[in-house]
N, C-alpha and C positions, 0 to 999 in steps of 0.2 A: 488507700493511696499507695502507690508503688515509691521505692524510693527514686525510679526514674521522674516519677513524676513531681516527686519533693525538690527535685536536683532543677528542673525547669524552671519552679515556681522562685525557689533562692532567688535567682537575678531578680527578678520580678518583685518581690518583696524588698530587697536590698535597695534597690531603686527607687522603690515609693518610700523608704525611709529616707532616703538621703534629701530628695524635697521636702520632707512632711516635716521632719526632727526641727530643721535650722526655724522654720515658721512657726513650729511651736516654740524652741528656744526663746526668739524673737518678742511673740508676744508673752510673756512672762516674763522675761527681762524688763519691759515696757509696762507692762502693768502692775508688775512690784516695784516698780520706780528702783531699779537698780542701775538703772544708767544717769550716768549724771551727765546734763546736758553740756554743750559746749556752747558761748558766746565769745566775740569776736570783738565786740565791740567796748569798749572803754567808757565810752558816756551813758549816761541812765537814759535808755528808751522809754519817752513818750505814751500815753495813749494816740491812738491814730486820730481820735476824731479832733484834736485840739487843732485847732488854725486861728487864724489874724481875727478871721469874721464871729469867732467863737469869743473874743478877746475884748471886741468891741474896736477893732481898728485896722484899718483898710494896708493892703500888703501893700509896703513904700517903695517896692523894688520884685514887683513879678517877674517870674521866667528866670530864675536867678537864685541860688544857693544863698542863706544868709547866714553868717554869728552876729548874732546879738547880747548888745553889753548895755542896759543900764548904768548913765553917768550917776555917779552918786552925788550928791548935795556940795561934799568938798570932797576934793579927790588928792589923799594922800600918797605916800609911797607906793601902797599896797594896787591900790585903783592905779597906777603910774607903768607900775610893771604891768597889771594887764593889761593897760592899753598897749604895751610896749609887745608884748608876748600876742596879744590879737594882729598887730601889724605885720610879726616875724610870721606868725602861722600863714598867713595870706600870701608874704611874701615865696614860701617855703614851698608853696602848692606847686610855682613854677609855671610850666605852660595851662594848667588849670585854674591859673588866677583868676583868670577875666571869667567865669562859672561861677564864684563865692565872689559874693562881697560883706565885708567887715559893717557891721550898721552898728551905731552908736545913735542908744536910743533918752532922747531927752526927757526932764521931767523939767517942769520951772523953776524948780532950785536948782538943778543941775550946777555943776562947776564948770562952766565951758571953757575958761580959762586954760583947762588941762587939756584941749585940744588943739591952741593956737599952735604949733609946732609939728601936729600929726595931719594928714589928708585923710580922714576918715567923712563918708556918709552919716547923715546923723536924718534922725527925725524924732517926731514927737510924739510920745509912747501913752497910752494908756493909762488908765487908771489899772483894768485886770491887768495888764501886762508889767503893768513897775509892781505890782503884787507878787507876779509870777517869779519875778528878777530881780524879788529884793534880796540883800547880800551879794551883791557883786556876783553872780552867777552868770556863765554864759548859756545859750541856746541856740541849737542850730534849725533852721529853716529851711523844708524843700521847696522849689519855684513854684508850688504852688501855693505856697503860703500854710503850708501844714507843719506844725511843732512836731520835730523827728527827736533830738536829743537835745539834756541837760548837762553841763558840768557845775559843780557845786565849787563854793566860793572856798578856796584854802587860805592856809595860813602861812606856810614858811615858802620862802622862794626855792627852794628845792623840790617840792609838791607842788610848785605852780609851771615849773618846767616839763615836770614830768605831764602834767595834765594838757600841757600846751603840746609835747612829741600824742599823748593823746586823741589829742583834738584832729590834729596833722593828722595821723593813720587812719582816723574814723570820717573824714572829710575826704582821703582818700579813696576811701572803700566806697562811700556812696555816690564817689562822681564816677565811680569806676563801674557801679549799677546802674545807673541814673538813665536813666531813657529821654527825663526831662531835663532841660535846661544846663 
């Protein structure tokens, strides 16, 4: 080979490196797990397959975004402020309200008492689903009755704000996806 011909072949090779190298990079980085993924989201995602009809109990409000809150038995302070904080998150949405609704879901002990004062949806939950949402835990629901995300039940009202600016960002994100409802 002439070095005329070496000098041709350069670009030629230079080239097929510049695509091959990143793709190889690429998978290597990925298959030694050296990237560490990013999430966005704040609430604990779901399996896909959970919904109402998996639960034993018929969606109370299809076509329609839901947070759902188990009343507890007596509903103290702690139960007081989340209802208080589920009504400001709704409120907060703004022109996406009327897409989410707030469901306030009964059991026969329930304290309904804690709601004469709020306009909340309510209905009446399950056996798996007061299992699901025992401790005061919220869940959100997409229209079509499929469990998307969890937030877990906290303790100091400073974690319960912050979970509540949470809730906001991640209710906005998925109305902001949402093809449905």
């Amino acid at each position: 080979m002439t070095s005329r011909q070496r000098k041709s072949a350069r670009p030629l090779v230079l080239l097929l490196l510049a695509f091959v190298v990143p793709v190889v990079l690429a998978k290597l980085v990925l298959s030694q797990h050296w990237y560490q993924e990013a999430a966005t989201n704040q609430g604990t995602l779901l399996p896909g397959d959970t919904n109402y009809n998996d639960l034993g109990m018929n969606n109370p409000k299809p076509r329609q975004w839901q947070v759902l809150y188990l009343l507890p038995a007596t509903c103290d302070d702690f139960c007081r402020e989340r209802l208080y904080l589920l009504q400001q998150s709704h409120t907060a949405l703004g022109r996406d309200m009327d897409r989410v609704i707030p469901l306030i879901l009964l059991n026969a002990d329930s304290d309904i008492a804690a709601l004469q004062d709020r306009a909340f949806t309510t209905a009446q939950a399950s056996t798996a689903i007061s299992q699901l949402l025992a401790g005061q835990q919220l869940l959100v629901v997409d229209p079509l009755g499929n469990l998307v995300m969890r937030y877990p039940a906290l303790t100091t009202d400073e974690t319960q704000l912050q979970q509540g600016k949470a809730l906001l960002a991640d209710l906005r994100k998925l109305l902001k996806l949402s093809r449905v409802g």
